[in-house]
C-alpha positions, 0 to 999 in steps of 0.5 A: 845658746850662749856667744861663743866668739867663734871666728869663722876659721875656727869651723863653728859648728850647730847641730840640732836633734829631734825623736820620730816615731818612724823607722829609721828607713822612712825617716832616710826616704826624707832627708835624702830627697833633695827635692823636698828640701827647698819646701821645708827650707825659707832660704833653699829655693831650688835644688837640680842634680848634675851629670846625670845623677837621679839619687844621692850617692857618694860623690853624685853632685847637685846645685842648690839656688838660695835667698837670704835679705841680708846676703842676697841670692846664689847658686852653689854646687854640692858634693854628697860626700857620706850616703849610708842608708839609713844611718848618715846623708852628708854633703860639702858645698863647694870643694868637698875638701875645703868646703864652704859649710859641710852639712848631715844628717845623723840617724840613729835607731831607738829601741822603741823603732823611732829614729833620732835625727840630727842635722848638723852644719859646720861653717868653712873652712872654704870660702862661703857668702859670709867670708864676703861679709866677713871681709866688708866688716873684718871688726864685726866677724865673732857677731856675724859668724854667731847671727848666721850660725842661729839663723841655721839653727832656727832653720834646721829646727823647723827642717827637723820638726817639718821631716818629724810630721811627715815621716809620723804620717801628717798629710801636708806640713806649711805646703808639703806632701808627704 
């Protein structure tokens, strides 16, 4: 991908996009269980639902704690703001209208009844770990914002490839049970 020079306030975002050769249902019973994401994710390192909640659904709330070398380690609460089965999971981390990264799922039925998943992610515009970064280094934000947006890309490849494996039958992916 080429240097954009986004800025953080611009709301950059990355998407990538993958073709299983699963329905769109079994591809849904993946991306929507939040319990499977800290095994497929180097940075998400646990996820909980809040108030009671025991599956997504508009509004339900979770936390996720996450690791990074470079940012260290944080807890953050998530709103699902779009749960259409099997067509979108999407959720805001922080204030749901001011997020500080909105992310989705997008799945899509192919007439051959595979299912094309995309996971999407868009940057603020609420304040995130990177705005501390950001502040600290105000001279390097363009380099900062494009370092962390292929990091999510890389990131949501191997989630998108893991989900791939498992919704088309594999056993276990890197340490996951189907």
């Amino acid at each position: 991908m080429e240097w954009t020079g986004a800025r953080y306030a611009d709301g950059p975002t990355v998407e990538v996009a993958g073709r299983i050769a699963a329905s769109p249902e079994r591809v849904w019973e993946l991306v929507s269980d939040i319990g499977l994401m800290p095994t497929l994710s180097a940075e998400l390192q646990s996820v909980a639902w809040l108030d009671g909640a025991t599956g997504p659904a508009p509004g339900a709330r979770f936390t996720g704690r996450s690791r990074h070398e470079s940012l260290g380690e944080w807890e953050t609460t998530s709103h699902i703001v779009a749960c259409e089965a099997p067509r979108e999971f999407a959720w805001a981390v922080g204030d749901p209208e001011r997020p500080g990264a909105l992310w989705r799922f997008g799945l899509a039925a192919r007439q051959d009844g595979g299912t094309l998943l995309t996971q999407w992610v868009r940057l603020g515009p609420g304040r995130s770990g990177l705005s501390l970064a950001i502040e600290r280094m105000p001279d390097k934000e363009q380099k900062i914002v494009f370092v962390r947006l292929r990091e999510f890309e890389r990131g949501m490849a191997a989630t998108v490839d893991a989900i791939k494996a498992l919704a088309e039958g594999a056993q276990t992916v890197e340490g996951v049970r189907a």
